[in-house]
N, C-alpha and C positions, 0 to 999 in steps of 0.2 A: 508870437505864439498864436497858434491858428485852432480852431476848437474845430475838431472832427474833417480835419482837412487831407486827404488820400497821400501820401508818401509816397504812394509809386510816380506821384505828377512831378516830384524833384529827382528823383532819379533816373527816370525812364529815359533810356536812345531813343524809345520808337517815334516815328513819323509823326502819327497824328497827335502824338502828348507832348514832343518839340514844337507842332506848328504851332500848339494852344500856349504852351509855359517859356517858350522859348528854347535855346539848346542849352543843355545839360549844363553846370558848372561843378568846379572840384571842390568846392565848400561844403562841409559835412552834415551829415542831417540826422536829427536825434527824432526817433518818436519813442512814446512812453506810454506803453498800457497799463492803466489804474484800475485795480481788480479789487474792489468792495465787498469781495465772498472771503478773502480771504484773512483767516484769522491773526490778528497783531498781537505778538508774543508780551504778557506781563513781562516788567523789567523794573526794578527798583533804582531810585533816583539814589542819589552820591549820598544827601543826608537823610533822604527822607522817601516812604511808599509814595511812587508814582501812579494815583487811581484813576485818572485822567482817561476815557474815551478820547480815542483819536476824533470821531465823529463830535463832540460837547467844543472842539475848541473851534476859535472862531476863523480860523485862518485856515483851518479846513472845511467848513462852511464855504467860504469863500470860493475856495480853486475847487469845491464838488459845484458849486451853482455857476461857474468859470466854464465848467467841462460840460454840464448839461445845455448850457446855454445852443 
C-alpha cells in the first residue's frame, strides 16, 4: 500500500511511464478514494445503540495518519 502514489504509473502503455515503471503487467490495481465530507449513516448495533464516531476509534486514527502521511 502506497500512500498518495499516481495509478496511472501501474497502468499506463505510454513510453515514457513504461521507461520509468517498467512495462505494463495484468495484475489488477485497486485505488480507493476516502472522502471525510461525507456523512456515516447512524446504524444500530445487534444488541445494543451504536454511538460510536467513526473518527473516536483508534484504527481509524491510524489509517487517517496512514493516508496523510
Amino acid at each position: 500500500m502506497l500512500s498518495n502514489f499516481p495509478i496511472e504509473l501501474f497502468i499506463s502503455d505510454e513510453a515514457p511511464v513504461t521507461r520509468l515503471m517498467g512495462p505494463k503487467q495484468d495484475n489488477p490495481v485497486l485505488g480507493m478514494l476516502i472522502d471525510e465530507s461525507l456523512p456515516v449513516p447512524a446504524r444500530k448495533g445487534i444488541l445494543v445503540d451504536v454511538n460510536i464516531k467513526p473518527g473516536d476509534l483508534r484504527t481509524v486514527q491510524r489509517i487517517k495518519s496512514l493516508v496523510n502521511t
